[in-house]
C-alpha positions as CSV (number, residue, x, y, z in Angstrom):
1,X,-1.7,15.0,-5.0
2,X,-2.8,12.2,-3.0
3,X,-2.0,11.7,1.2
4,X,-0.6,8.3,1.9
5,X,-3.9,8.3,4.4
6,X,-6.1,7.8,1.6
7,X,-3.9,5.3,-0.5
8,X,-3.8,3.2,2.8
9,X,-7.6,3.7,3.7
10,X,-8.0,2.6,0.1
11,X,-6.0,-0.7,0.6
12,X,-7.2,-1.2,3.8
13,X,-10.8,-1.2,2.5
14,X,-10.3,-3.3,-0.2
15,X,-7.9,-6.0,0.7
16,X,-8.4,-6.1,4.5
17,X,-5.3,-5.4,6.6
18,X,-4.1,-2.2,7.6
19,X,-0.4,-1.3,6.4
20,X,2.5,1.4,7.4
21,X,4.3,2.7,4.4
22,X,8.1,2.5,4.6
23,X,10.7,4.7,3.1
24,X,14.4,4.6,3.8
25,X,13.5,2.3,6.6
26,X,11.4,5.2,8.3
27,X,7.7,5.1,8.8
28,X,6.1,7.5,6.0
29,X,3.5,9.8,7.6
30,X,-0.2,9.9,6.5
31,X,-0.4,13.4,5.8
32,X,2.8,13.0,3.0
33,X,1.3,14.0,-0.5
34,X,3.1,12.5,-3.4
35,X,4.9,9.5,-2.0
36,X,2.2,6.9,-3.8
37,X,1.3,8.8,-6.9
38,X,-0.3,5.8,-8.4
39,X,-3.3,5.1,-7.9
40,X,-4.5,1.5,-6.3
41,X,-6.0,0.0,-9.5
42,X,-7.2,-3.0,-8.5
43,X,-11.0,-4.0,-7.7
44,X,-10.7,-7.1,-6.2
45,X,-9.1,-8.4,-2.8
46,X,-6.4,-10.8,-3.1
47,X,-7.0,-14.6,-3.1
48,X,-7.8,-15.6,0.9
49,X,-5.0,-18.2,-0.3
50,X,-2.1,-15.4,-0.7
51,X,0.0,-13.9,2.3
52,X,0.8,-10.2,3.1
53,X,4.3,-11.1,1.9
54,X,2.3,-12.4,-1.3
55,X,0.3,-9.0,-1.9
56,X,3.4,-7.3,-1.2
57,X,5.2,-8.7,-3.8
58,X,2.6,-8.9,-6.1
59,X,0.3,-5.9,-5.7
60,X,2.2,-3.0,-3.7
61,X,5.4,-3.4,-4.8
62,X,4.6,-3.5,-8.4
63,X,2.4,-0.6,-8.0
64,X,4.6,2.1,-5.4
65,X,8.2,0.5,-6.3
66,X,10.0,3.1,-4.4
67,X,8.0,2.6,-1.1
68,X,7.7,-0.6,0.7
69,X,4.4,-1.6,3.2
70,X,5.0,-3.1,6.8
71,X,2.0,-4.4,8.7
């Protein structure tokens, strides 16, 4: 399984923007395994025209639906 350290690392390389992963309205530590089983599929950042609120929505939440990312 997969830390939620390297899923951010992975996000934050690609799109940018560091995040904190939320679950239950608590802070998810790094060194969890299993909480974002899927794996970041995209290759591209987002368009410099989109929000975090807008690769929230569109990107994380559709990807990890049971977590939710703070920045």
């Amino acid at each position: 399984m997969t830390t939620v350290a390297t899923r951010i690392r992975r996000i934050a390389d690609l799109e940018g923007f560091d995040i904190e992963v939320m679950r239950d309205g608590e802070v998810v530590p790094a060194t969890d395994n299993g909480v974002l089983n899927a794996t970041y599929q995209f290759e591209k950042r987002l368009k410099h025209t989109k929000t975090v609120a807008d690769w929230i929505k569109e990107r994380f939440e559709k990807t990890y639906p049971d977590s939710h990312a703070g920045s």
